[in-house]
Structure formats: C-alpha cells, structure tokens
C-alpha positions as CSV (number, residue, x, y, z in Angstrom):
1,X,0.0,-15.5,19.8
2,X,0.2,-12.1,21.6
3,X,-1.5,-12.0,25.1
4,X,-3.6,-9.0,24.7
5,X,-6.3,-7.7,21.8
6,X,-6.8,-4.5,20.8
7,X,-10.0,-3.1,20.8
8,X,-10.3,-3.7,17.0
9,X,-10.4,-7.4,17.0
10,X,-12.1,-7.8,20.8
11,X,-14.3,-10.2,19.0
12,X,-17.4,-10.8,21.0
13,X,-19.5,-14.3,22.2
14,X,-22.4,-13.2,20.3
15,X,-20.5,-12.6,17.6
16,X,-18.3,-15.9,17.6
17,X,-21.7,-17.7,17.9
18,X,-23.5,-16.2,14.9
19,X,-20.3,-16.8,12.8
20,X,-20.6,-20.7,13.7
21,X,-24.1,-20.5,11.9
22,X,-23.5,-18.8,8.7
23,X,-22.4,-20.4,5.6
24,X,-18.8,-20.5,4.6
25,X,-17.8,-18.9,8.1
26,X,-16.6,-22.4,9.2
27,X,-12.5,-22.7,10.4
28,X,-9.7,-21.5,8.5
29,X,-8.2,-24.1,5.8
30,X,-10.7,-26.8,6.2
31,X,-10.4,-30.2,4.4
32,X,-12.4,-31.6,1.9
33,X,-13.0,-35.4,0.6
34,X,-10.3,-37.5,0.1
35,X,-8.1,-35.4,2.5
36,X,-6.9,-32.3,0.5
37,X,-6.4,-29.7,2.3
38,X,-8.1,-26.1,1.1
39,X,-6.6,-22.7,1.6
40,X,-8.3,-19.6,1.4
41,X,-6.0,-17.0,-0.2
42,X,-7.5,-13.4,-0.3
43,X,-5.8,-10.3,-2.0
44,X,-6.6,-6.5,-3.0
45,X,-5.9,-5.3,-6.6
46,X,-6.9,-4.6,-10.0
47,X,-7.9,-7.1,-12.5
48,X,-4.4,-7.5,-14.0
49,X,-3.3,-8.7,-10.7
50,X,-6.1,-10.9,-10.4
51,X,-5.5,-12.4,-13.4
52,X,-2.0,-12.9,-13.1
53,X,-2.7,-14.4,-9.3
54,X,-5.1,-16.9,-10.3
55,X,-2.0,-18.3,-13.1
56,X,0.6,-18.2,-10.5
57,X,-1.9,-19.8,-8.1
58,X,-2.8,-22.5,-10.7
59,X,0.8,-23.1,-10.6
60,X,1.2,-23.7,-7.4
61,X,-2.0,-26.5,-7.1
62,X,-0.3,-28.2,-9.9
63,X,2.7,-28.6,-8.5
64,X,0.8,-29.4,-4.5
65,X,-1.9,-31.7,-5.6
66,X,-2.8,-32.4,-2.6
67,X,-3.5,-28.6,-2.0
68,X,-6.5,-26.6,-3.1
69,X,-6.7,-23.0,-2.7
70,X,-9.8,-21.0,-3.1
71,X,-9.0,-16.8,-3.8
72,X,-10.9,-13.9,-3.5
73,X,-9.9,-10.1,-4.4
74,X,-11.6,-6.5,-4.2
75,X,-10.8,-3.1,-4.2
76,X,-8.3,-1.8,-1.6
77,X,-11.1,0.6,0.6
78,X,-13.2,-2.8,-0.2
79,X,-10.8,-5.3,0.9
80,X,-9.8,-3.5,3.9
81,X,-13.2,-3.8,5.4
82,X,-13.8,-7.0,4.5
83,X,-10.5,-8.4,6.2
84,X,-11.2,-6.4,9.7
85,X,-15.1,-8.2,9.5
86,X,-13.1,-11.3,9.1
87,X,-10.4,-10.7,11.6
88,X,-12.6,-9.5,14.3
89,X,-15.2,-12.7,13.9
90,X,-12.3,-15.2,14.2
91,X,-12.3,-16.0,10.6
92,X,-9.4,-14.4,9.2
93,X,-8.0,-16.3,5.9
94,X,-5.4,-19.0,5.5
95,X,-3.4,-16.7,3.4
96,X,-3.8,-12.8,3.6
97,X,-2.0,-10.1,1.6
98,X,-1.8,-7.0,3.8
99,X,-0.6,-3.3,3.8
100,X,2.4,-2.0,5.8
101,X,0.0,-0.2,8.1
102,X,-2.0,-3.6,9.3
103,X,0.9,-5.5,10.5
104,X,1.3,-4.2,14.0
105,X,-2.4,-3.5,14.3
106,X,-3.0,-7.4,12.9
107,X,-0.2,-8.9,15.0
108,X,-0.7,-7.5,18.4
109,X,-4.8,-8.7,18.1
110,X,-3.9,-12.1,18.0
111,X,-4.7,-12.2,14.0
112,X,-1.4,-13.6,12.7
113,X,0.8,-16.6,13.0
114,X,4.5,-16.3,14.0
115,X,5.9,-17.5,10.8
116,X,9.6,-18.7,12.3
117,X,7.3,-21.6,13.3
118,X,7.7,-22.7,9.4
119,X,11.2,-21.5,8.6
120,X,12.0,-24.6,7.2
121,X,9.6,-24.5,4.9
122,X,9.1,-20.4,3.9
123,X,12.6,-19.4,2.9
124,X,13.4,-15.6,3.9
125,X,17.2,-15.7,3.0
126,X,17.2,-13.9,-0.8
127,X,14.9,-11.1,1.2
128,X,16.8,-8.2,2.3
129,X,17.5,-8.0,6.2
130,X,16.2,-4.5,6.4
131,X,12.8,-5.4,3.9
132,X,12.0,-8.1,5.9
133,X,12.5,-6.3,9.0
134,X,9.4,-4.7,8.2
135,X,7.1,-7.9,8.5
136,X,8.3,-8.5,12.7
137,X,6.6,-7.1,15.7
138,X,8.3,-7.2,19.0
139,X,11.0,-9.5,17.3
140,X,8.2,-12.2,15.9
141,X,7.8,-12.3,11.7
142,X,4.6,-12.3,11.5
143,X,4.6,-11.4,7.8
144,X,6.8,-11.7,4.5
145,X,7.0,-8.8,2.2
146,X,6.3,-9.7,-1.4
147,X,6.7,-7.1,-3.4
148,X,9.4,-3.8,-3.6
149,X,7.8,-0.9,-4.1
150,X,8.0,3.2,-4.2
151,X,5.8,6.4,-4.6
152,X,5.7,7.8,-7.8
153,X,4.6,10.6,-9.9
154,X,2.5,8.9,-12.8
155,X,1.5,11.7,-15.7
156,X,-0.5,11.9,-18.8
157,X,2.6,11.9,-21.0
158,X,0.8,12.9,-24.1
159,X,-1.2,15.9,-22.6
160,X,2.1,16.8,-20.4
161,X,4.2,16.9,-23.5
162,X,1.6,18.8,-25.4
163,X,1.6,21.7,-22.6
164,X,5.0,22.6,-23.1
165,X,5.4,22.6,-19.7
166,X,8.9,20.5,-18.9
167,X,8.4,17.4,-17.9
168,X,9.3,15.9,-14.3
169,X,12.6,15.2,-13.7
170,X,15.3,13.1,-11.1
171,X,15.8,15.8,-7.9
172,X,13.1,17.9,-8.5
173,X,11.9,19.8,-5.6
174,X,8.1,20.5,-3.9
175,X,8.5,23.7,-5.3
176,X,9.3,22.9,-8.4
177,X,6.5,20.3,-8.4
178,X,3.7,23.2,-7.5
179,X,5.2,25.7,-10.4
180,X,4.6,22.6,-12.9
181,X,0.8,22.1,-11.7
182,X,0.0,25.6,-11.6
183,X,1.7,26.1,-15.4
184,X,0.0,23.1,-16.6
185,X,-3.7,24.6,-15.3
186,X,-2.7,28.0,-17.2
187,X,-2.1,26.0,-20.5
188,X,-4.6,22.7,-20.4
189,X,-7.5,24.1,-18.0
190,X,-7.2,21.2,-16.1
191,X,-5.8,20.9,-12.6
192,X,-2.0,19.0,-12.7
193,X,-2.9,16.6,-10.4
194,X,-4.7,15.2,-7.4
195,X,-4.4,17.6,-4.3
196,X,-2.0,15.5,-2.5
197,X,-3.3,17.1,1.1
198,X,-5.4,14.1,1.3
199,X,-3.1,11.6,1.0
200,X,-1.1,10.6,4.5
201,X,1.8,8.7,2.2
202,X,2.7,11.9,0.2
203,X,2.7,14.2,3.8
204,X,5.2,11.8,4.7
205,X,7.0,11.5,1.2
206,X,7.5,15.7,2.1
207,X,7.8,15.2,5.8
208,X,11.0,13.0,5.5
209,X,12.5,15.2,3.1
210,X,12.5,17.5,6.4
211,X,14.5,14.9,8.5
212,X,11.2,14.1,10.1
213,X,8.6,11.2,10.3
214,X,5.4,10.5,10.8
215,X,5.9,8.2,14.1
216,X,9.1,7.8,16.6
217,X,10.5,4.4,17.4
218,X,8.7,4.0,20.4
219,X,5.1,4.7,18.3
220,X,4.5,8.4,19.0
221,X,4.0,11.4,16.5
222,X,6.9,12.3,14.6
223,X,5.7,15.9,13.6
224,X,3.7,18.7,14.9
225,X,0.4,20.7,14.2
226,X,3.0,22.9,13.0
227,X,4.5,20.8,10.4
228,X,1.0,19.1,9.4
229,X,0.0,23.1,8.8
230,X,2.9,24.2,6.7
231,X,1.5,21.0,4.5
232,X,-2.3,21.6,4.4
233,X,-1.6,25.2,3.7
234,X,1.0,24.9,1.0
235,X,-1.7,22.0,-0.8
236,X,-4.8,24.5,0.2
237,X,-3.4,27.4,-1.5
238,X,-3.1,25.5,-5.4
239,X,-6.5,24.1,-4.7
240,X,-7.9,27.4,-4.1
241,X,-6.0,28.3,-7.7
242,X,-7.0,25.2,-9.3
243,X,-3.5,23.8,-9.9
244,X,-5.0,20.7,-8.2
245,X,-8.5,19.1,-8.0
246,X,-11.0,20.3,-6.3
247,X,-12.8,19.2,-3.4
248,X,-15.4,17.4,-5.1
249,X,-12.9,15.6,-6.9
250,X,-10.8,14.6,-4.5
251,X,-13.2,13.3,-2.3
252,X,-14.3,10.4,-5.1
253,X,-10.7,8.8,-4.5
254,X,-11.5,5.5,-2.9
255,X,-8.5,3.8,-3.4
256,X,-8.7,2.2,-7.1
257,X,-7.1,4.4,-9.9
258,X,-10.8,4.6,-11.3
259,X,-12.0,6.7,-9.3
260,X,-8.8,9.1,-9.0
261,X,-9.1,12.6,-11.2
262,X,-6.4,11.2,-13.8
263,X,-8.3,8.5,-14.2
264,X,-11.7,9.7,-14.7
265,X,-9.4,12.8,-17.0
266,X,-10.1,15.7,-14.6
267,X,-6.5,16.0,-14.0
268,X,-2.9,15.3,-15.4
269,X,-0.8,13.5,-12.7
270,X,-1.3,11.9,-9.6
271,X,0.9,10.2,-6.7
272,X,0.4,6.6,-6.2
273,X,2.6,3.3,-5.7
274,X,4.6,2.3,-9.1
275,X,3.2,-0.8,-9.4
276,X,-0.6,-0.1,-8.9
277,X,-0.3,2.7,-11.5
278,X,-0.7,-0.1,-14.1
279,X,-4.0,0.6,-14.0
280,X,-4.2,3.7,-15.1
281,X,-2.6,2.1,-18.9
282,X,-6.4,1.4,-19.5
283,X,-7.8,4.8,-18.7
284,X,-5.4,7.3,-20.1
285,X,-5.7,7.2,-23.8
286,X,-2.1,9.2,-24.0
287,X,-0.3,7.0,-22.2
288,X,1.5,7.1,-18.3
289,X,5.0,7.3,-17.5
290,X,6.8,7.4,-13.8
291,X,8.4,10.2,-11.9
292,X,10.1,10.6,-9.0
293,X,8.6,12.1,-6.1
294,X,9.7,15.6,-5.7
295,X,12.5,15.6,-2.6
296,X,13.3,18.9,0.1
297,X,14.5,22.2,-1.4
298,X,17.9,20.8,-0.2
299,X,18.0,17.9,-2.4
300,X,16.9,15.4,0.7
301,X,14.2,12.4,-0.7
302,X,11.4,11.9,1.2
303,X,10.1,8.7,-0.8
304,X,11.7,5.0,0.3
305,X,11.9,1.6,-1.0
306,X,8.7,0.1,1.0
307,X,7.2,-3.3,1.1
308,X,4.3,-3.1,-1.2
309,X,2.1,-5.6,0.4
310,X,3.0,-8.6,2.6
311,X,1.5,-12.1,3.1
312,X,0.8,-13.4,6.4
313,X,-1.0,-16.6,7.6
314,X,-4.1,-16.5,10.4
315,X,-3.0,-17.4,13.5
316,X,-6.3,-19.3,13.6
317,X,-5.2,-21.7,10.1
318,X,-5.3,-25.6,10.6
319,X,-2.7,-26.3,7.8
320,X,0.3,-23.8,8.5
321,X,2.6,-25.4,6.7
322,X,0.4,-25.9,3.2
323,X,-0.2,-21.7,4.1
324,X,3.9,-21.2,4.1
325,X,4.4,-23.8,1.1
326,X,2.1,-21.0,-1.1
327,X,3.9,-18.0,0.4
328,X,7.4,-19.6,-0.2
329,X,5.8,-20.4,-3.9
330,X,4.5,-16.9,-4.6
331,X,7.9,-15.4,-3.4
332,X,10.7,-17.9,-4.1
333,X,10.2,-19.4,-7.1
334,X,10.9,-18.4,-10.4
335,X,7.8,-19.6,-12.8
336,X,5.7,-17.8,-10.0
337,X,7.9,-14.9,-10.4
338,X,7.6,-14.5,-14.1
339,X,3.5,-14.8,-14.2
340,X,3.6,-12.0,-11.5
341,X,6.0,-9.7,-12.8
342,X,5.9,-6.3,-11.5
343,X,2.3,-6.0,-10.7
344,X,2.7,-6.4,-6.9
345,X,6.2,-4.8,-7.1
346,X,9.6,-5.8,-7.9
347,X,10.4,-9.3,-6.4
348,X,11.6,-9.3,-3.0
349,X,13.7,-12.6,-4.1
350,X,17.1,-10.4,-5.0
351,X,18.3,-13.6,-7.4
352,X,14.9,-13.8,-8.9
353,X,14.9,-9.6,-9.5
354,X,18.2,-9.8,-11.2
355,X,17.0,-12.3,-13.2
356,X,13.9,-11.3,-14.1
357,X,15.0,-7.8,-14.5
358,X,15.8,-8.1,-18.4
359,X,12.4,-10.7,-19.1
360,X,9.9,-7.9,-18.3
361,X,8.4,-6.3,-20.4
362,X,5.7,-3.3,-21.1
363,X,4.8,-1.8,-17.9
364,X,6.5,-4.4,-15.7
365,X,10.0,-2.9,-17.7
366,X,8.7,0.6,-16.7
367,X,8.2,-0.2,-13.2
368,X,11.6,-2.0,-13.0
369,X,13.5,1.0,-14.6
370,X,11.9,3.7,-12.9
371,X,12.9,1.5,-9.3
372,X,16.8,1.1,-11.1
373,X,16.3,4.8,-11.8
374,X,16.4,5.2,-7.8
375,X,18.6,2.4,-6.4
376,X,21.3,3.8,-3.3
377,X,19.5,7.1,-4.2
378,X,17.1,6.6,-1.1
379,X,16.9,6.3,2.8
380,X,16.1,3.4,4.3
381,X,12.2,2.6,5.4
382,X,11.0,3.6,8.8
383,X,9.7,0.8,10.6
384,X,5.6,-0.7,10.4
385,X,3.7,2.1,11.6
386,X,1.8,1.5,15.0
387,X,-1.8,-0.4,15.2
388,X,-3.3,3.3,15.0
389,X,-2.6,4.6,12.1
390,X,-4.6,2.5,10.1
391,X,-7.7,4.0,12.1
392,X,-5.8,7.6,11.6
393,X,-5.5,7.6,7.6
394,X,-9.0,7.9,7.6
395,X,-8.9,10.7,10.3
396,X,-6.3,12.1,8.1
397,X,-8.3,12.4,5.1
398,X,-11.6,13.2,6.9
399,X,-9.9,16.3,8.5
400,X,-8.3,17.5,5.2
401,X,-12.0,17.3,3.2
402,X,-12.8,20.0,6.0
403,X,-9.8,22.1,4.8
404,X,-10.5,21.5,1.2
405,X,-14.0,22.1,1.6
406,X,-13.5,25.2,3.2
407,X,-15.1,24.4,6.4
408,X,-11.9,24.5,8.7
409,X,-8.7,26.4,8.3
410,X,-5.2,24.4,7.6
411,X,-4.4,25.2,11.2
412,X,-7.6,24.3,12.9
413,X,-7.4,21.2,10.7
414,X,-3.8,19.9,12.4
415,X,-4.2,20.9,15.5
416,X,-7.8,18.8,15.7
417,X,-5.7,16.2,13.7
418,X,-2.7,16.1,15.9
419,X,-5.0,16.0,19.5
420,X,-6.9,13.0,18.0
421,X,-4.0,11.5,17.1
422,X,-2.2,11.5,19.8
423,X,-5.1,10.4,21.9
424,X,-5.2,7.0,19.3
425,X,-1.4,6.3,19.6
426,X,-2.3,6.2,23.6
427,X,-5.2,3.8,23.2
C-alpha cells in the first residue's frame, strides 16, 4: 500500500468510528456460516450490462461454490459518488470496476491492492503489454483492464438518412463534422448533436489530433488557455447557431444515455464510448449506428483504443485471492466472455476476441466491426491521467455551462480553467 493519502480518501477517526456502527459497513469480503467466503462486486452501467453481469457472475459461484458474491450497480455520476463515500470510510469493495481516470487518484490513497501479489492466480498474459500498462502506478498493477474500448459518433440513422445530409464517414475532419450539424439543423430543426464543449474526452479526442495532450508524462497540463479557447470557441459558435444543443440541454447530461439530447430526441448524434451507446437501441426508434470520431484537418486521429473500465480489488479485502479468482473469471474465460459480449467493450483476452469476434451478434457485432473498422489506424493511449483530473472533469464542465450559458466568454472560461487546473495538478 502507498505511504501517503491524498486529500480525497484522508478518512477521518470520527468517520472510521461511525462506519463500525452502521449496518452493512462491516470489513471488506466477510464470511458467512459454514465458511464461504462473500465478495462484494460493484459496477456502473445500464441494465443490459446488469443483466448480463449477474449471468456471468452466476457462472462464476457455480463453478466457486465455496464463493458468494453479492453485486450492486448504478449510474456512472451515481456510482462515482458512491465508490469515493466508500473509499474514503475504509470500506471500499472486494471487487470494483473503475474508470481510467480513478486509477492513479485510487492507487496513490491507499484504496487498491497490488495485484502482482495474485499473479498466479489472475492471468494478465493474453492482455496487450501496452493495455495493461494502463492499470500500473509507479510500476505496481493495481488494476486489470476489462474491456477495449473507443469514442464514437453514434447517430439517428433513420432521421440522418432522411436529411439528405451525407452520412459520417472514415477520415472525416472537425470541420467536416461542424458543416454536417449545421446542415442537419437547416433541414430537421433539430440541433446535430450534443455540444461536445462539455465533454473533457472529446477536447482531447480534438486536442491529440493537434500532436497535443491533455497531461505530460510527469502529470502536468498538456495544452494551454490558448488551445482550450480555440475549442470552447469553435463549440460556442454552433451553439449560438443551434447546430448543437443548447445550454439547457446540455446541462441534463448526467452520464447515462437517458438523459443525453439524442436520447430524450432533442438532437441527432452524440459522442460517447461504443460500447455504452447500446443504450441508446431502446430510445431511438430509428435506429443508431457508429462513426468515427472526426480526426485534424491533416488527417491525424485524435481518438485511441482505451481501457473501457478496469477491475481492481480493495487494498482493505480479507479474501484476495477469491477477489482475483472473479477477475481472472470475468476476463479469462470464455463462457464468461460470451454472456458479456461487447457490453463493457471488446475482450481484453486477444484469444477470446478472435474467437468471439464471429459469435456476436446485434449490437455486440456493431461494436466489434466498428473497432475492426479502426484497427492499426490509431495512436497508442496516453497513460492514466493524474489523481486530479477526476476532480477537474467536473471543473471542466462547470466552466464550459458558463460559456454556454453566456455568462463568461470562451477565453475567460480557459484561462479560469487552466489556473485552477494547474493549481489541482500541484496539490
């Protein structure tokens, strides 16, 4: 376990001591009679994935008897929350699927367990070097990736096709992109998609295509307040013509594809993670489909093949090595694989994605195309953002509603943006 906390997870005694007290706050992986052991597995996603976890996990105590494991799921914003209240009270779960930008923020307070300490039991050696790369922190693995994932462009492909306006295609360019909302406003009345400016993953979808990145190797600021500007005022001006959704619109995106414009109809696209955008199958009555995010005018992609969640035990657990026997399960083994399918990514497994590549089916198959679409066709991932950019997407956001409402201008916006930025990194 790291020597040092951040200020996140500095978990007070008065805390600690009113944890002990309330129900269901007791240890990590307690037993129960007869000696099996229990495991608390908690995920974020959509009802699909619940339902497809709770198989795969049914799977898993069938063929561990002597293992129980009790899951829990919510909402990403939701989820989030939940985890850091756990985290910080000393209660974090057995089992834990986490985002790319909780890993260093999670491992350096102490929150997860060094998983070589299992190596015989989690297997890691079908994983790409580089995708599992992404799980260590100063040298330790303290998380597995489970799922391959990329941004995408996911459309109404009956109300797109009806515009007339020419669908999206491989190499388009930002400026292609911001021609095809505007034209698609002109002929539907409806904005073409969600005003990316709020969204921290698209900046750096467009930043990379510059050569540039969000954070440096050693955990600084990759860009300026004069790159974060061009952005805000390039996404500013088709708000203002209402080629993407408005304010008030934008602002109701909490994280589940419910609340986005697309999926409550008030626009025609939006930019999301492939696999999530399953959910939209249920809201859009003409049907999605997956395009590439738009690249530099010079043909450079800004989008990368990332991680598109990780497991990772509590440092806290009392059974480790049941907690690596249902990682090594969920990622390793091929039953698991096909209940999962594509819904938190392509497998990380390469046998097991080359294998299950031709079983999928529906929008598993689209998921798994779209990815094929894009294979040696993109730049490798940076590394796991530092602990404060988890705290700065939501600065990120809150500094863009100012912009989009009107209230500051796009260069006000990044400058404020940049300063408290920099101040986080340094904390």
């Amino acid at each position: 376990m790291p020597g040092h906390r951040t200020k996140g997870f500095c978990a007070s005694a008065a805390a600690l001591a009113l944890c002990a007290v309330l129900a269901g706050c007791g240890g990590s992986g307690d037993s129960v009679g007869g000696g099996k052991v229990v495991l608390r597995y908690t995920w974020w996603g959509n009802p699909d994935r619940a339902e497809r976890t709770e198989q795969a996990v049914a799977l898993f105590e069938k063929r561990h008897p002597d293992i129980r494991v009790q899951t829990s799921f919510a909402g990403y914003d939701a989820y989030k929350q939940k985890l850091a209240v756990q985290a910080s009270g000393g209660d974090a779960p057995d089992v834990m699927q986490l985002d790319y930008r909780q890993i260093d923020q999670y491992a350096s307070g102490g929150v997860l367990f060094d998983l070589a300490k299992q190596k015989t039991v989690l297997r890691t050696s079908e994983i790409d070097p580089g995708l599992l790369d992404t799980g260590r922190v100063d040298g330790v693995q303290y998380a597995v990736p489970q799922g391959r994932g990329t941004e995408t462009v996911v459309y109404d492909v009956k109300a797109w096709k009806d515009s007339g306006v020419p669908l999206p295609k491989q190499g388009w360019t930002w400026d292609d992109w911001a021609e095809a909302m505007r034209a698609l406003k002109e002929r539907t009345g409806k904005p073409g998609a969600t005003d990316p400016g709020w969204s921290e993953d698209s900046f750096e979808v467009w930043l990379r295509g510059q050569g540039k990145s969000l954070y440096t190797e050693d955990g600084g600021l990759g860009f300026t307040a004069d790159d974060l500007t061009r952005w805000w005022t390039f996404t500013d001006k088709l708000r203002r013509a209402g080629a993407v959704s408005s304010a008030e619109q934008t602002t109701q995106v909490d994280g589940t594809v419910e609340n986005t414009p697309l999926g409550r109809g008030t626009a025609l696209s939006d930019t999301n993670w492939d696999a999530p955008a399953s959910g939209y199958l249920a809201l859009v009555a003409g049907g999605v489909a997956l395009a590439p995010m738009p690249s530099n005018e010079d043909g450079t992609p800004g989008q990368y093949f990332k991680p598109s969640m990780f497991l990772g035990v509590g440092a806290s657990t009392s059974h480790p090595k049941a907690a690596a026997q249902l990682i090594d399960f969920l990622i390793n083994d091929d039953e698991a694989a096909k209940i999962l399918g594509a819904t938190r990514g392509i497998p990380v497994n390469e046998t097991i994605r080359k294998e299950t590549a031709p079983l999928l089916k529906d929008f598993d198959r689209t998921v798994s195309d779209y990815q094929a679409s894009l294979e040696g066709k993109l730049k490798d991932p940076p590394q796991a953002p530092p602990s404060g950019d988890n705290a700065l997407q939501t600065t990120f956001q809150r500094d863009y509603d100012q912009v989009s409402y009107e209230r500051m201008s796009p260069r006000e916006a990044a400058e404020n943006y940049v300063t408290e930025a920099k101040a986080e990194l340094r904390s």
